[in-house]
C-alpha positions in Angstrom: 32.0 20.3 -16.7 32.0 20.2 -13.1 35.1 18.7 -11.2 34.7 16.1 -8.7 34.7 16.7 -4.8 36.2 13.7 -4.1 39.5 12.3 -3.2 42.2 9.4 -1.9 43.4 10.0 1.2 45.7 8.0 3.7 43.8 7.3 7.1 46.0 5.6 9.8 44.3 2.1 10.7 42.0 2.3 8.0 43.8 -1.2 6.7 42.1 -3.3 9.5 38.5 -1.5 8.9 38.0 -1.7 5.6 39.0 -5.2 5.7 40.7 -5.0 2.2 44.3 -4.4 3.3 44.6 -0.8 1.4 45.6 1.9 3.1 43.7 4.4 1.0 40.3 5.4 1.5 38.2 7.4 -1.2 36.2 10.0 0.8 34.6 13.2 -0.2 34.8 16.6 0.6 32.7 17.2 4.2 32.6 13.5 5.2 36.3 13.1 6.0 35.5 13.4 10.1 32.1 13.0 10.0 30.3 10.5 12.0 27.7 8.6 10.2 24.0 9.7 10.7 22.9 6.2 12.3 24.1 2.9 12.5 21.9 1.6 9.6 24.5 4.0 7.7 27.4 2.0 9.0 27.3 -0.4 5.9 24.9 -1.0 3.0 26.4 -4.3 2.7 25.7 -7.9 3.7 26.6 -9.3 7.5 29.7 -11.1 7.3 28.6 -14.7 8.0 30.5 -15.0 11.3 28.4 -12.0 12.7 25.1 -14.0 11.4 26.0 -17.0 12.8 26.9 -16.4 15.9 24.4 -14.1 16.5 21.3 -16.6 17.1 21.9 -20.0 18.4 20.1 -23.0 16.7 16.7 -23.1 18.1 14.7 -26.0 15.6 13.1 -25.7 13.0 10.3 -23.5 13.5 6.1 -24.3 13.1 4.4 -23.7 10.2 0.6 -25.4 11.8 -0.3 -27.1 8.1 -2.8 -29.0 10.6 -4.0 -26.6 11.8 -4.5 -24.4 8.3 -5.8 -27.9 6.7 -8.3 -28.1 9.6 -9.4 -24.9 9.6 -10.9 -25.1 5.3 -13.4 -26.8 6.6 -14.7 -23.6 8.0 -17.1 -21.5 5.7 -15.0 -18.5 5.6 -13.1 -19.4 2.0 -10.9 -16.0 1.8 -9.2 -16.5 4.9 -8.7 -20.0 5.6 -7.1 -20.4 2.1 -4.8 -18.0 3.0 -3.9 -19.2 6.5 -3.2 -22.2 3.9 -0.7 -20.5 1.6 1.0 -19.0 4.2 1.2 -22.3 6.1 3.0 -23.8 2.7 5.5 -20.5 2.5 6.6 -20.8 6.1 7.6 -24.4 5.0 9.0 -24.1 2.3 11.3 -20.8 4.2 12.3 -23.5 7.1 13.4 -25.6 4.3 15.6 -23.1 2.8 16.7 -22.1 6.1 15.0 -18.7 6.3 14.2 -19.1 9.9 13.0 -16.0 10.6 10.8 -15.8 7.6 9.2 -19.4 8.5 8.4 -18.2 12.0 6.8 -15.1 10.9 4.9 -17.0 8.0 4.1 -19.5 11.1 2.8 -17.5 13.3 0.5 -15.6 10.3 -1.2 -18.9 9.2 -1.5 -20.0 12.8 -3.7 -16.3 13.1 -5.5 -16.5 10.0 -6.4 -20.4 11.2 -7.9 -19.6 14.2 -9.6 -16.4 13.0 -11.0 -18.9 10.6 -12.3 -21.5 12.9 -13.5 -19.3 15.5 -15.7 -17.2 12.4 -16.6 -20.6 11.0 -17.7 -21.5 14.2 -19.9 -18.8 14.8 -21.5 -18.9 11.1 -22.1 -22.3 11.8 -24.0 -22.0 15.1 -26.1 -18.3 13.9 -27.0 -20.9 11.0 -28.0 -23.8 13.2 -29.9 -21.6 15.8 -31.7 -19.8 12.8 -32.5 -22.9 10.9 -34.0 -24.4 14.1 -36.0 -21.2 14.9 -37.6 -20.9 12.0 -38.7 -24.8 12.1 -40.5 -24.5 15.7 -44.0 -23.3 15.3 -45.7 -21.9 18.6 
């Protein structure tokens, strides 16, 4: 049985970082003055919701271009345009439950997937016509 490295000890103005009121912090042995390795280490927990708020002013509610994902399934290029779709519907349904971030990066990847759609669609459709038609004329 191996003892444990760790222990309680009483850091002056710890009580206003911790945020909990003790005066105690529990530390181990090598990490009492170290600094921590970046600032992702700084906390594993959640943003206080001051910090969030403030953060990012209210700019809308972002685009999610369902127009533009509806228009572009009448391309011929099924895979994609059905996904622009999907991710058209998820970027909505984020802006509704206020994932704003989310909804604008779900916007802006059906917007992508749309136009790489239509402009494919567009091209299929015209090698198709232009083949069709030079096939037809006789010389």
């Amino acid at each position: 049985l191996r003892g444990s490295k760790s222990f309680t000890a009483a850091l002056p103005g710890e009580a206003e970082r911790n945020g909990h009121g003790l005066a105690y912090k529990s530390v181990s042995v090598g990490h009492l003055e170290a600094a921590p390795l970046s600032p992702s280490r700084l906390s594993l927990g959640r943003a206080s919701s001051t910090a969030t708020s403030t953060a990012a002013p209210e700019q809308g509610r972002p685009r999610d271009y369902l127009v533009l994902a509806i228009f572009s399934c009448f391309c011929p290029v099924w895979p994609i345009n059905v996904v622009a779709l999907v991710f058209s519907i998820m970027s909505r349904n984020s802006g509704q439950q206020g994932d704003m971030d989310g909804a604008r990066r779900l916007g802006r990847m059906a917007r992508l997937l749309s136009i790489v759609s239509i402009v494919l669609g567009t091209i299929i459709i015209v090698l198709y016509i232009s083949l069709s038609v030079r096939g037809n004329v006789s010389f």
